[in-house]
C-alpha positions as CSV (number, residue, x, y, z in Angstrom):
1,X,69.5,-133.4,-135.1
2,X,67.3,-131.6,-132.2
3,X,69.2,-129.3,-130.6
4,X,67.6,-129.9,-127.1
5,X,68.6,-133.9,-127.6
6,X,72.3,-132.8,-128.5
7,X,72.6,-130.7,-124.8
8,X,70.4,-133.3,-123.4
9,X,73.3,-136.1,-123.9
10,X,76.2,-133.2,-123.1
11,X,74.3,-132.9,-119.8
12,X,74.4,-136.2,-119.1
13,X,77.9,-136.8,-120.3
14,X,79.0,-133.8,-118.3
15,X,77.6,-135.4,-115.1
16,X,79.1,-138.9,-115.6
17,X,82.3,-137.3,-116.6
18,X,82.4,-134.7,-113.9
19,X,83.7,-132.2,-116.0
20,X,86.5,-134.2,-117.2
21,X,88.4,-132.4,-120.5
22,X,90.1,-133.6,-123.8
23,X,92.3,-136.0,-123.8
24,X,95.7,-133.7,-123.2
25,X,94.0,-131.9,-120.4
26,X,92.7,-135.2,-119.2
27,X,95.8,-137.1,-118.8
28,X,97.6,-134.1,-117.0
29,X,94.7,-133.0,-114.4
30,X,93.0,-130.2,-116.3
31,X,97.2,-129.1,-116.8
32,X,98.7,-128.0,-120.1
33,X,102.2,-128.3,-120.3
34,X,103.6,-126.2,-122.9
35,X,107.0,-126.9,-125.1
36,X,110.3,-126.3,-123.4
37,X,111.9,-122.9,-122.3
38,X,114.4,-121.8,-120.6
39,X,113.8,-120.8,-116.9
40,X,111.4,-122.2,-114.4
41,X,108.0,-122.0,-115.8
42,X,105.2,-119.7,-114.6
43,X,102.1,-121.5,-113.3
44,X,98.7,-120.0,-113.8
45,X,95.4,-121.4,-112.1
46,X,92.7,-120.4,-114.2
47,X,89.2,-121.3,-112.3
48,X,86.3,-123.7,-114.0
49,X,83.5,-121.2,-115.2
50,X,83.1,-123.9,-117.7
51,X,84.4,-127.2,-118.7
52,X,88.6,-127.7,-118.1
53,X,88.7,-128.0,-122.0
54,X,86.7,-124.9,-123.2
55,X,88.7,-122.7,-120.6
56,X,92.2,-123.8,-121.6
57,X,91.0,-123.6,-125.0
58,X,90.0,-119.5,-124.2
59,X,92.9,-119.0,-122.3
60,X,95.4,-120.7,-125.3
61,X,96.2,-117.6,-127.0
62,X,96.9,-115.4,-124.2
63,X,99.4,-118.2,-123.2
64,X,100.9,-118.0,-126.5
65,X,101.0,-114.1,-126.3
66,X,102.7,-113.7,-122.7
67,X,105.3,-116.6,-123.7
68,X,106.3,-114.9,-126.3
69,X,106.4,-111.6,-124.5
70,X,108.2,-113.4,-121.4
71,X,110.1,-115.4,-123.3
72,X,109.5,-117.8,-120.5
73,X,106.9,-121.0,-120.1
74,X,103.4,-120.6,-118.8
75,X,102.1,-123.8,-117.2
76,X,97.9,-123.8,-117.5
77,X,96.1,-125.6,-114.6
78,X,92.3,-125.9,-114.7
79,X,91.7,-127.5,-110.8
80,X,88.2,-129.3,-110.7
81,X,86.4,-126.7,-108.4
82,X,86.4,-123.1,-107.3
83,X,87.8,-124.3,-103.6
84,X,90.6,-126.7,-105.0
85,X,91.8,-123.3,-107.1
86,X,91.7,-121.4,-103.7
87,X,93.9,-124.1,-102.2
88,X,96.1,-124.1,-105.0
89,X,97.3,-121.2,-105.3
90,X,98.6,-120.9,-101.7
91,X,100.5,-124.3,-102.1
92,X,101.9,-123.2,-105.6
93,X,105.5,-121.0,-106.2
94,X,105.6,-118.7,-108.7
95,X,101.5,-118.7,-109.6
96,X,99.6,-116.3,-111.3
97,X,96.0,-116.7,-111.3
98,X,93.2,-115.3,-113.6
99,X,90.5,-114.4,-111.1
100,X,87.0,-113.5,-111.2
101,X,86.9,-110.5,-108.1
102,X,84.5,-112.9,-105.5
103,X,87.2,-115.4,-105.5
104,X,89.9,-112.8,-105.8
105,X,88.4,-111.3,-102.3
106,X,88.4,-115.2,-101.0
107,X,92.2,-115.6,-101.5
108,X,93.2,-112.2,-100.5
109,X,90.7,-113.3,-97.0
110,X,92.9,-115.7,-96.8
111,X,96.6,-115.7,-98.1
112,X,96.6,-112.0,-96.7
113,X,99.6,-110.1,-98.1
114,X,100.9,-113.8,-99.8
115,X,98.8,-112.5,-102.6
116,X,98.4,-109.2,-104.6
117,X,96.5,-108.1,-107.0
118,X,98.0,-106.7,-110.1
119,X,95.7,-106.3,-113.1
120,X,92.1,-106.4,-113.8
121,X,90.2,-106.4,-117.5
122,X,88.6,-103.4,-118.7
123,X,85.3,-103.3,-120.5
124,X,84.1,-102.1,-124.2
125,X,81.5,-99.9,-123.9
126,X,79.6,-101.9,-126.3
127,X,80.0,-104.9,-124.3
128,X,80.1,-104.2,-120.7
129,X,80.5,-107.6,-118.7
130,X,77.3,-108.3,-116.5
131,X,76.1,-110.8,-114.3
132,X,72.9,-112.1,-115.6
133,X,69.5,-113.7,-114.4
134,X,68.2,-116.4,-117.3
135,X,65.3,-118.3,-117.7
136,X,64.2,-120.3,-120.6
137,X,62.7,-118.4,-123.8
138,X,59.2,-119.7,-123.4
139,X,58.9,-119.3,-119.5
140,X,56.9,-116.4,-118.4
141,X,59.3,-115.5,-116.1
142,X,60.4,-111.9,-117.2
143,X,61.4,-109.6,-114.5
144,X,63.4,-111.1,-111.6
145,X,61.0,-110.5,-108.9
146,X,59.0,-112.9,-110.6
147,X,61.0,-115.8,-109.5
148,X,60.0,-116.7,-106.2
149,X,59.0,-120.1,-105.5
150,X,61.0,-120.7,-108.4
151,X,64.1,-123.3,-108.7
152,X,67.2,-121.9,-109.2
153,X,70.9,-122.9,-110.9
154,X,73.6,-121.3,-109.7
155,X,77.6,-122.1,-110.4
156,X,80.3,-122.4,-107.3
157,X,79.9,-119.8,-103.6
158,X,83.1,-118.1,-104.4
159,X,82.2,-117.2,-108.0
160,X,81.0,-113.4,-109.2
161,X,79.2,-113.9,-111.5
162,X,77.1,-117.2,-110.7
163,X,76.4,-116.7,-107.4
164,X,77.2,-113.7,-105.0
165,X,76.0,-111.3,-107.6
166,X,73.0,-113.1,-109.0
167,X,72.0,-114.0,-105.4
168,X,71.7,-110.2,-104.9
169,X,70.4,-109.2,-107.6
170,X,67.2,-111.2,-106.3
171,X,68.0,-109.5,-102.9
172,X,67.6,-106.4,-104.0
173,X,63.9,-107.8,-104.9
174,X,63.1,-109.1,-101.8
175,X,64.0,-112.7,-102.7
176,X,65.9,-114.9,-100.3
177,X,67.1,-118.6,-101.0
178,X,64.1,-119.5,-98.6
179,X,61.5,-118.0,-101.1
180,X,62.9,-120.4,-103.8
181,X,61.6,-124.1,-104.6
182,X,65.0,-125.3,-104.7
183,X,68.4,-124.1,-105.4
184,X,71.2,-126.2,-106.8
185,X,75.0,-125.3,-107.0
186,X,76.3,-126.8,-110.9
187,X,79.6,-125.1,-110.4
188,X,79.8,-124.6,-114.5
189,X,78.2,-122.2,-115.9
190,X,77.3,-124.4,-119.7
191,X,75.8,-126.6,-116.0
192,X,73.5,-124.1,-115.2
193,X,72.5,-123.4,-119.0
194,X,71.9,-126.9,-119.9
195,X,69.8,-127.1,-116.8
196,X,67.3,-124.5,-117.4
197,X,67.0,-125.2,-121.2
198,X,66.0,-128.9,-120.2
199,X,63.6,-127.7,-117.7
200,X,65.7,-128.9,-114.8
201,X,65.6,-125.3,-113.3
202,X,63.2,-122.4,-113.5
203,X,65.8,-119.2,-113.5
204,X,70.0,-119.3,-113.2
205,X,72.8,-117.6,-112.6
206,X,75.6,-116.7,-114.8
207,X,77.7,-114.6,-116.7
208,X,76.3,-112.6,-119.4
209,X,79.4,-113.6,-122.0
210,X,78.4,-117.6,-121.3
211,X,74.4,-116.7,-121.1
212,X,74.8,-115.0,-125.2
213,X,76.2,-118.5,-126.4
214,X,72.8,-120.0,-125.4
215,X,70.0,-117.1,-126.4
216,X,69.6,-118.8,-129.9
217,X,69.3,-122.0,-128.3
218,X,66.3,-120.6,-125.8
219,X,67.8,-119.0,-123.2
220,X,66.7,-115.1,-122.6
221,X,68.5,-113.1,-120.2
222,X,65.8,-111.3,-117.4
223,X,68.1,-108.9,-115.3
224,X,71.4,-107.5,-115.8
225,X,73.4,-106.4,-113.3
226,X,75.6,-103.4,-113.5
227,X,78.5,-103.8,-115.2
228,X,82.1,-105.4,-112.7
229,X,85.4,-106.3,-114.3
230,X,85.8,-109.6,-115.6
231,X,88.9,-110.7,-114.0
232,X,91.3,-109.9,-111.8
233,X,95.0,-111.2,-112.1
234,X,96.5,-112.0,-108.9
235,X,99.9,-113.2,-107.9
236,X,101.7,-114.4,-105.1
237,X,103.6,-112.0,-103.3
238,X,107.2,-113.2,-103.7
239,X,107.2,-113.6,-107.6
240,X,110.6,-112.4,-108.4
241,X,110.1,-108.6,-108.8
242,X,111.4,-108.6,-112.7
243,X,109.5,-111.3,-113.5
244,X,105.9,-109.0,-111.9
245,X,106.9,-106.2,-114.1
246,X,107.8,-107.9,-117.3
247,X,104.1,-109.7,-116.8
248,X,102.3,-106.4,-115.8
249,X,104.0,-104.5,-119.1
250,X,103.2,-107.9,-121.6
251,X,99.7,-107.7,-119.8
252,X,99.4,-104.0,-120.2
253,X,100.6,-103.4,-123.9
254,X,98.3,-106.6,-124.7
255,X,95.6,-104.5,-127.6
256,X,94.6,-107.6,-130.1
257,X,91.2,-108.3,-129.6
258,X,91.0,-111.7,-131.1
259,X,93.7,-112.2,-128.0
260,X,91.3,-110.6,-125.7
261,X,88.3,-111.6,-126.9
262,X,89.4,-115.3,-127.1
263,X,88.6,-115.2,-122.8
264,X,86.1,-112.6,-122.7
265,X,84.1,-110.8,-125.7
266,X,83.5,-107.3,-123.0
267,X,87.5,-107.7,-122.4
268,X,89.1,-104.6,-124.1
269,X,92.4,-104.8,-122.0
270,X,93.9,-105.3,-118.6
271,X,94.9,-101.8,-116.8
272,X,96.6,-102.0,-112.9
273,X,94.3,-102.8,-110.2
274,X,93.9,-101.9,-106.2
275,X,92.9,-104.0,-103.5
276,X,90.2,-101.0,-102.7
277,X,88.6,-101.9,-106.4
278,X,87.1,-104.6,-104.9
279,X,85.3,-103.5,-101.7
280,X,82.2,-103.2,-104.0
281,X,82.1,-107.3,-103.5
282,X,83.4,-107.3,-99.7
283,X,80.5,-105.4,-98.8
284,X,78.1,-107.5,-101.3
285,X,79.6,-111.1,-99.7
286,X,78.9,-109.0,-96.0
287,X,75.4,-108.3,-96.6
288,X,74.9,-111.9,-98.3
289,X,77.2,-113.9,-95.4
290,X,77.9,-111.6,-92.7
291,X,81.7,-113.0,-93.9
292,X,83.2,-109.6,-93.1
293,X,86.3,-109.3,-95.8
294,X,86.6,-105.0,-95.4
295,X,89.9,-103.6,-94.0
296,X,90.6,-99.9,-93.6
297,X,93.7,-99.2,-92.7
298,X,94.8,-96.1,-89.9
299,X,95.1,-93.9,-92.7
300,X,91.6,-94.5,-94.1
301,X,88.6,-92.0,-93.7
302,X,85.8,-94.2,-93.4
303,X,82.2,-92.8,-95.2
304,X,79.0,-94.7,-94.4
305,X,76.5,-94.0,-97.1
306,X,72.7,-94.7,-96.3
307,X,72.0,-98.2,-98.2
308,X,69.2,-97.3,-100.3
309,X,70.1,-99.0,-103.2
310,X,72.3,-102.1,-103.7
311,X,75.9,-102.3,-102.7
312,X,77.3,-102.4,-106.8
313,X,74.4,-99.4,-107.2
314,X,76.3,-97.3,-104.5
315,X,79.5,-98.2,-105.2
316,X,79.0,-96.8,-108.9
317,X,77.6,-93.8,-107.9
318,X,79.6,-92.6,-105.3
319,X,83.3,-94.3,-105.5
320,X,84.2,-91.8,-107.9
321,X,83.6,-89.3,-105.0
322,X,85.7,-91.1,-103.2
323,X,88.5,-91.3,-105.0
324,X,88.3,-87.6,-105.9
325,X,88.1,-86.9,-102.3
326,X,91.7,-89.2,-101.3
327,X,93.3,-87.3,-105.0
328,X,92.9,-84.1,-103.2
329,X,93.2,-84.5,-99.6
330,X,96.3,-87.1,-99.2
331,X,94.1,-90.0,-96.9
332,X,92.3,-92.8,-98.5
333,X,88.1,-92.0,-98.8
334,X,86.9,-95.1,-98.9
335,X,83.2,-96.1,-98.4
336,X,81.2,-98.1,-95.6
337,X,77.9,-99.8,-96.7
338,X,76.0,-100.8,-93.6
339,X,73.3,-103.7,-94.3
340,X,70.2,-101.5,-93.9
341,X,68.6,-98.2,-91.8
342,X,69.1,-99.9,-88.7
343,X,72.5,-100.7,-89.3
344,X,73.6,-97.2,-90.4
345,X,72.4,-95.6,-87.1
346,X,73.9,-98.2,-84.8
347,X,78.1,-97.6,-87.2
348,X,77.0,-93.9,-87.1
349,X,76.3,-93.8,-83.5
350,X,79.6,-96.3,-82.6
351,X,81.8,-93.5,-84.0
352,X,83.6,-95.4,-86.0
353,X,82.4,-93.5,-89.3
354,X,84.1,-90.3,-90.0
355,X,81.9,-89.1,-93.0
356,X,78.5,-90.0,-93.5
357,X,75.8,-89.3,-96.5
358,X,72.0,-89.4,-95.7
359,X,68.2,-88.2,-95.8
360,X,67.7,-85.6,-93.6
361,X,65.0,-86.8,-91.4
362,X,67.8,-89.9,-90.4
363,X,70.4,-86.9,-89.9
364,X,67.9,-85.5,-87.3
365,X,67.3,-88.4,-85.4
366,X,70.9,-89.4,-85.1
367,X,72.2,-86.3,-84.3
368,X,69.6,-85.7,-81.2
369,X,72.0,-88.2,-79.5
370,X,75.4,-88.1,-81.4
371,X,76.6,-84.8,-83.2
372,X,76.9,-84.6,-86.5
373,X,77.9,-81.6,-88.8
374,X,76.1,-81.0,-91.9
375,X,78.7,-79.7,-94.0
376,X,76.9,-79.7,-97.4
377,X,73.4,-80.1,-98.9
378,X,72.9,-82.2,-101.8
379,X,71.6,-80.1,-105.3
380,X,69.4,-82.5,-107.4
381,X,68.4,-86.2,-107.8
382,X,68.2,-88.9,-109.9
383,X,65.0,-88.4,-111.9
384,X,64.0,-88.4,-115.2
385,X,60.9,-86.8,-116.7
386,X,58.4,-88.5,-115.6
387,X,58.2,-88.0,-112.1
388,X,60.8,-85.2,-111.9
389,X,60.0,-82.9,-109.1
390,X,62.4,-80.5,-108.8
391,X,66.1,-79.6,-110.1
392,X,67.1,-78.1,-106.5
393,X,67.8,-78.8,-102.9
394,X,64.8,-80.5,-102.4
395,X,63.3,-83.9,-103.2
396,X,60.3,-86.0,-102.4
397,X,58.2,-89.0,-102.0
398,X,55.5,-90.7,-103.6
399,X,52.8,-93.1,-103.2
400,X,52.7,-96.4,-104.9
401,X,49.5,-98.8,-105.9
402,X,49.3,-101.8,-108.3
403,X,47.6,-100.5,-111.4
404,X,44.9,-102.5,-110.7
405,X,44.2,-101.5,-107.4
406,X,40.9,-100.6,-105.6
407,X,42.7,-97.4,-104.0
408,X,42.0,-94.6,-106.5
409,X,42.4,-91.4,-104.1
410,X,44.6,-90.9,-101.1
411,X,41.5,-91.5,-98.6
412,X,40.9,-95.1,-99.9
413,X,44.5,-96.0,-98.0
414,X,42.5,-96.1,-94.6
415,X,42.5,-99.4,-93.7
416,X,44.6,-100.5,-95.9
417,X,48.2,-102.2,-95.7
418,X,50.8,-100.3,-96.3
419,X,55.0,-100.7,-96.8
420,X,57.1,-98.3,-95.8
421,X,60.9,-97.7,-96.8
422,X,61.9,-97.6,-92.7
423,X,60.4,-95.2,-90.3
424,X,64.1,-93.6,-90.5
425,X,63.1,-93.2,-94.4
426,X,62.9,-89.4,-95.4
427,X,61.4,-90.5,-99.1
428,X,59.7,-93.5,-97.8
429,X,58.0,-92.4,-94.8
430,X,58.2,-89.0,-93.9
431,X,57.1,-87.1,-97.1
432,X,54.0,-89.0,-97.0
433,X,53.3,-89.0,-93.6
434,X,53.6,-85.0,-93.5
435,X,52.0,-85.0,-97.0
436,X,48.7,-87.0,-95.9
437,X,48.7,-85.3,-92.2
438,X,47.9,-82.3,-94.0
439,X,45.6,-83.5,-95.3
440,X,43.7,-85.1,-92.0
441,X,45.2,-88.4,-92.8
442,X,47.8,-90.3,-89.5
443,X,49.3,-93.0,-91.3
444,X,50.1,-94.7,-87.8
445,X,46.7,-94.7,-86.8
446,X,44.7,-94.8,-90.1
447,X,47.1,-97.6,-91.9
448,X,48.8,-100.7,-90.8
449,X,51.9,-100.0,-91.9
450,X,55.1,-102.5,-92.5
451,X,58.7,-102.1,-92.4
452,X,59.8,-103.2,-95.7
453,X,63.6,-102.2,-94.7
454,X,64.3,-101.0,-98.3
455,X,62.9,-99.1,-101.3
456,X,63.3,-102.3,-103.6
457,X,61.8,-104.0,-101.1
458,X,58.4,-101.9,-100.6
459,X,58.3,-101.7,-104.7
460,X,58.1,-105.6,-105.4
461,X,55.9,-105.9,-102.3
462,X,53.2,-104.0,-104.0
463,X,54.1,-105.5,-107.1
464,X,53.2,-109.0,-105.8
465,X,50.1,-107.7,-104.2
466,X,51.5,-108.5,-100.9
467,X,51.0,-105.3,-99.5
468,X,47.6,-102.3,-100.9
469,X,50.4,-99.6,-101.0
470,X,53.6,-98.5,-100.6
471,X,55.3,-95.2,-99.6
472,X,58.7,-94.6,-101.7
473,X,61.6,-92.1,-102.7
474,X,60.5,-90.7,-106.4
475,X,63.9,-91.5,-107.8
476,X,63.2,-95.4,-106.9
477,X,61.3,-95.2,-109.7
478,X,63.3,-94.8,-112.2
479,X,65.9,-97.1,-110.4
480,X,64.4,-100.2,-109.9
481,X,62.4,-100.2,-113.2
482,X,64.3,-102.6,-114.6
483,X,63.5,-105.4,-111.9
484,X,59.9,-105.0,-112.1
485,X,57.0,-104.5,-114.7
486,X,56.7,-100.8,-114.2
487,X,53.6,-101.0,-116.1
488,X,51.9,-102.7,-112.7
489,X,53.1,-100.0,-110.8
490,X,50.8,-96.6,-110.4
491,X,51.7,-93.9,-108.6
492,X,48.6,-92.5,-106.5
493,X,49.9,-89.2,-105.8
494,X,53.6,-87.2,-105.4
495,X,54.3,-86.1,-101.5
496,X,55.7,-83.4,-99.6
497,X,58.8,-82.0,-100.4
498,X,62.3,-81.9,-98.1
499,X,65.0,-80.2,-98.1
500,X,67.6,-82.8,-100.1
501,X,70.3,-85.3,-98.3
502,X,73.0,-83.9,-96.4
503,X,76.8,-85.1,-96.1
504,X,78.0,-84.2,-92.6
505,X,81.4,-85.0,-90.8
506,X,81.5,-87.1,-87.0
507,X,81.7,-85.0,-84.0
508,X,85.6,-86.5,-83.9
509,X,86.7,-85.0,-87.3
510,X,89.4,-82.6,-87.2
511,X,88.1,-79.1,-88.2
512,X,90.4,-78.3,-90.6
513,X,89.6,-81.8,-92.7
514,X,86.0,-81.8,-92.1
515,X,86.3,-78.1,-93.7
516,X,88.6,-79.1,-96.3
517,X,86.1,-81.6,-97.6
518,X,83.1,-79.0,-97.5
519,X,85.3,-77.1,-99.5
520,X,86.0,-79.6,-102.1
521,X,82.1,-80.7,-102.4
522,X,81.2,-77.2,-103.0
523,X,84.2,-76.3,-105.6
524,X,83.2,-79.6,-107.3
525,X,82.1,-79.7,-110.7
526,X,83.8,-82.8,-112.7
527,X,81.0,-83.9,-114.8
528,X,81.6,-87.7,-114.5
529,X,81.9,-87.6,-110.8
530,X,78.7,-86.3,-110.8
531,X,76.7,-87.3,-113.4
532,X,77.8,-91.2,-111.4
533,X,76.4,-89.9,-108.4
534,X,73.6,-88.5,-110.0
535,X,73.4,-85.0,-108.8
536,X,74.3,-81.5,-110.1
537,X,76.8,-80.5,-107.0
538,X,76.9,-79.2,-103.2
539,X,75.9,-76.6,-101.5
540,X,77.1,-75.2,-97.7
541,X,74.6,-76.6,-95.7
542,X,72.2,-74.8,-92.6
543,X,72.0,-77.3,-89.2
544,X,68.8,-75.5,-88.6
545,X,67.6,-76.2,-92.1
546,X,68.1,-80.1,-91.0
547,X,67.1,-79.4,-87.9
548,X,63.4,-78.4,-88.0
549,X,63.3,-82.1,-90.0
550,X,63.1,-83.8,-86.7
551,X,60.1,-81.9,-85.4
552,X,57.9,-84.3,-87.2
């Protein structure tokens, strides 16, 4: 029988049934009640990725496996949304809940210390868990900044992995739900497949491990993002303290892979979690919502990094720091990501930031009304071949056209419109501008030039043709060539070189910290906590070197 006519009646059945499950799950609310044991039983609220009956079936022999280990019954509940699980858990004694980290963030919003986290999954490295844009095979959507005016399928707002992070992966393209043709929350993720294989939708949402069971049947994933953790297991605060530990150790020592894979083909285990392992998603549902879920503590040192990239992006790279930085110094690094330029001067200037990483040309500006102290200089960026420029202390900009642009030479950009990173942008304004002033071009007067707010942003805008040019950091390059056809892209001509991003310490930093933590840059040289942030180390850093930045 047609495979499209099989998901065409599941579609329908699923919407008449509203995603009611087999007939055990049916008749006890999505529950299933396990054989007797001794003891009050355990309850775990798993949420509804997909249909009640598919999760408890995924979910069955973990169930089995911590029973055994506990020697104790597990009651499954599947509740019917994402927001009935929320309220669950807070009415329900002895809970432990199988997370995915947006919701995780939700409950810990909102239960405060009621709830703690106490395990998340760990990925293979062969099959690292993404959130994933999908469109149908034969669309000729390919890249995700292709999708606006598009209709989009999406699961429930507090999920991971079919919303917040698919929503910002077309962020990061310059794509808001008002660019769309439609969007349409499905709350299951086999929803939001079935959709856009029947043509209901044009592009969707979901995770990458529930996007692989429909590629033979048409789908094609068109953006990954980079990789999170799975799950997170939460429970409530004032589980009997034996009965945490003996879960943590059964969870722990848990290595069968049919076990693991049975929820999650990426899962290769579940190692102990921290509530700060999460602030990745805090800062992506800030920048989304303006819901602000961060906490720092008294004890935290706070370190704003210039949002270039995406919130996950900067995470990766520079959490590692950050945690290298608390190892070593007894406080808690933890990192601020303000929404844009604008919004790092205005936390810089408030003095609420102790640390801060950023271009130099931004460094200048700020510190002409609020002291900063470059402590060190950054050595090295994140090229490859093709448009490296330099292995040292210096980095640069470059100027981008669509490859089939009129704009051949550097003087055919008078006139013309152009996007610029920020005018706070070292490697999206400043490089050029001194580049093509040298060369008896003023961008100001010569151009009419438009805030883009962010290096994606200025790269999908020429992309689109919505703009002639567009002046970026080289390194974007090789970021963002996953979100666009690079092919379209053609870079006119490489700019002028500046000295490479500083990391300086607040006025209000205690001397003997904010040299402790020069020290530590410097002595650096753990390969994996560089090679995430992309660099080759520190050096001690000049204030006049920065300095002679703001001149221009």
């Amino acid at each position: 029988m047609n495979r499209l006519l099989i998901f065409f009646g599941a579609f329908i059945l699923l919407a008449v049934l509203s995603g009611c499950d087999d007939h055990r799950a049916a008749q006890e609310n999505n529950t299933y009640v396990p054989r007797a044991y001794e003891g009050t039983p355990l309850n775990v609220i798993l949420l509804p990725e997909e249909r009640a009956s598919i999760v408890l079936e995924r979910f069955m022999p973990i169930k089995y496996y911590l029973e055994r280990s506990l020697n104790r019954a597990l009651i499954l509940r599947v509740p019917k949304d994402y927001q009935t699980a929320i309220e669950d858990i807070g009415k329900t004694d002895n809970v432990i809940a199988f997370l995915d980290p947006a919701t995780y963030c939700e409950v810990k919003r909102k239960y405060k210390e009621g709830i703690v986290s106490i395990m998340k999954t760990y990925f293979r490295e062969d099959n690292k868990p993404h959130s994933v844009l999908v469109a149908k095979e034969s669309s000729p959507l390919s890249k995700a900044a292709d999708a606006k005016g598009k209709r989009l399928a999406l699961g429930s707002k507090d999920s991971s992995f079919s919303y917040l992070i698919p929503v910002s992966m077309l962020n990061d393209v310059n794509i808001s739900m008002k660019d769309l043709a439609g969007v349409s929350y499905l709350q299951q993720e086999d929803r939001i497949a079935l959709s856009i294989l029947l043509g209901e939708h044009d592009i969707g949402g979901m995770s990458d491990s529930v996007a692989k069971k429909y590629l033979p049947d048409g789908l094609k994933i068109i953006k990954k993002s980079e990789p999170i953790p799975r799950l997170v297991v939460a429970a409530s605060s004032d589980m009997d303290k034996q009965d945490l530990t003996s879960i943590i150790n059964a969870l722990s020592a848990l290595q069968d892979r049919g076990t693991l894979a049975s929820i999650d083909r990426s899962i290769a285990g579940f190692i102990s979690a921290e509530d700060r392992d999460f602030d990745v998603i805090r800062a992506m549902i800030f920048n989304l919502t303006g819901k602000d879920y961060r906490e720092y503590g008294k004890n935290v040192i706070k370190v704003a990094v210039l949002p270039l990239y995406s919130a996950i992006t900067i995470y990766e790279r520079y959490d590692p720091l950050m945690r290298y930085l608390s190892q070593k110094t007894g406080y808690e690094f933890k990192l601020y990501i303000p929404r844009d330029f604008e919004d790092f001067v205005r936390v810089i200037k408030s003095g609420s930031i102790d640390f801060s990483y950023q271009n130099p040309y931004i460094y200048s500006l700020i510190d002409k009304d609020y002291n900063l102290k470059p402590l060190v200089t950054t050595i090295g960026e994140d090229n490859d071949k093709q448009y490296e420029s330099t292995t040292g202390d210096m980095f640069r900009g470059v100027i981008i056209t669509r490859d089939d642009s009129s704009i051949k030479d550097i003087r055919d950009l008078r006139g013309k419109k152009v996007l610029i990173t920020s005018p706070k942008s070292a490697g999206g304004y400043l490089s050029q501008k001194i580049y093509l002033k040298q060369r008896g071009i003023d961008i100001e007067r010569d151009m009419i030039l438009v805030d883009a707010k962010r290096q994606e942003n200025v790269i999908t805008g020429v992309y689109r043709g919505e703009a002639d040019a567009g002046f970026i950091r080289e390194s974007a390059l090789v970021v963002w060539k996953d979100a666009v056809n690079m092919q379209r892209i053609k870079v006119l001509t490489p700019t002028a070189e500046l000295p490479n991003w500083p990391f300086t310490a607040s006025r209000d930093v205690p001397p003997q910290l904010a040299m402790r933590v020069k020290n530590l840059l410097v002595e650096l040289s753990d390969e994996a906590i560089l090679g995430a942030a992309r660099i080759k180390g520190f050096k001690p850093a000049s204030e006049e070197f920065f300095r002679k930045i703001g001149q221009h």
